[in-house]
Residue, then its C-alpha position, 0 to 999 in steps of 0.5 A: x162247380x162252375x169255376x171247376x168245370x171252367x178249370x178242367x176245360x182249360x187242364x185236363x187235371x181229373x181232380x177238377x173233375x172228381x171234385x165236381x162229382x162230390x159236389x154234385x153228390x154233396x148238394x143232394x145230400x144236403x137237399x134230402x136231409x133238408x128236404x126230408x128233415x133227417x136227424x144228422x144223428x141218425x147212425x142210418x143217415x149215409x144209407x138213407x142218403x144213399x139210397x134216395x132215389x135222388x142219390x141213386x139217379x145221379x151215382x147211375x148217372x155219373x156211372x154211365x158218364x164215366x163209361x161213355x167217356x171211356x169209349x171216347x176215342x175222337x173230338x166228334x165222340x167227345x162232342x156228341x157227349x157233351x151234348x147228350x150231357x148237356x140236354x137235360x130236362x132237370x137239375x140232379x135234386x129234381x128240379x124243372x129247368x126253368x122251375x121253381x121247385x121239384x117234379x113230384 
């Protein structure tokens, strides 16, 4: 993700972007059903998945980040959202930064 990120800096191709995304969705999928231990065989899996509160916070997250991007309109705007999505006090599968395991 951070060689994608590093890429999209550089190019504002919007695959690089939407490819951090899904992998940003993909490591909390894999995070609950480890964390859970669900049985991949489970017809029910995807919405278990998707409705963990792990899963929803990050969807809502990415949601609010597109819908603040789409209001961007000079460098200034751009930086004060880089910031605000930059201060955050935990990691997308609950993790403390700067911790070793998961707020409870």
């Amino acid at each position: 993700m951070v060689r994608l990120l590093l890429q999209f800096a550089g190019d504002d191709e919007p695959s690089y972007a939407v490819r951090i995304t899904t992998f940003a969705r993909d490591t909390i999928d894999m995070y609950v059903q480890t964390v859970d231990k669900l049985d991949p065989a489970d017809p029910e899996l995807n919405e278990k998945i998707a409705q963990h509160p792990l899963m929803l916070q990050e969807t809502a997250k990415q949601e609010s980040d597109l819908s603040a991007l789409l209001t961007v309109k000079s460098p200034h705007q751009m930086r004060d959202f880089r910031e605000s999505a930059t201060r955050l006090q935990r990691s997308n599968i609950g993790l403390v930064l700067g911790a070793n395991r998961p707020e409870k």
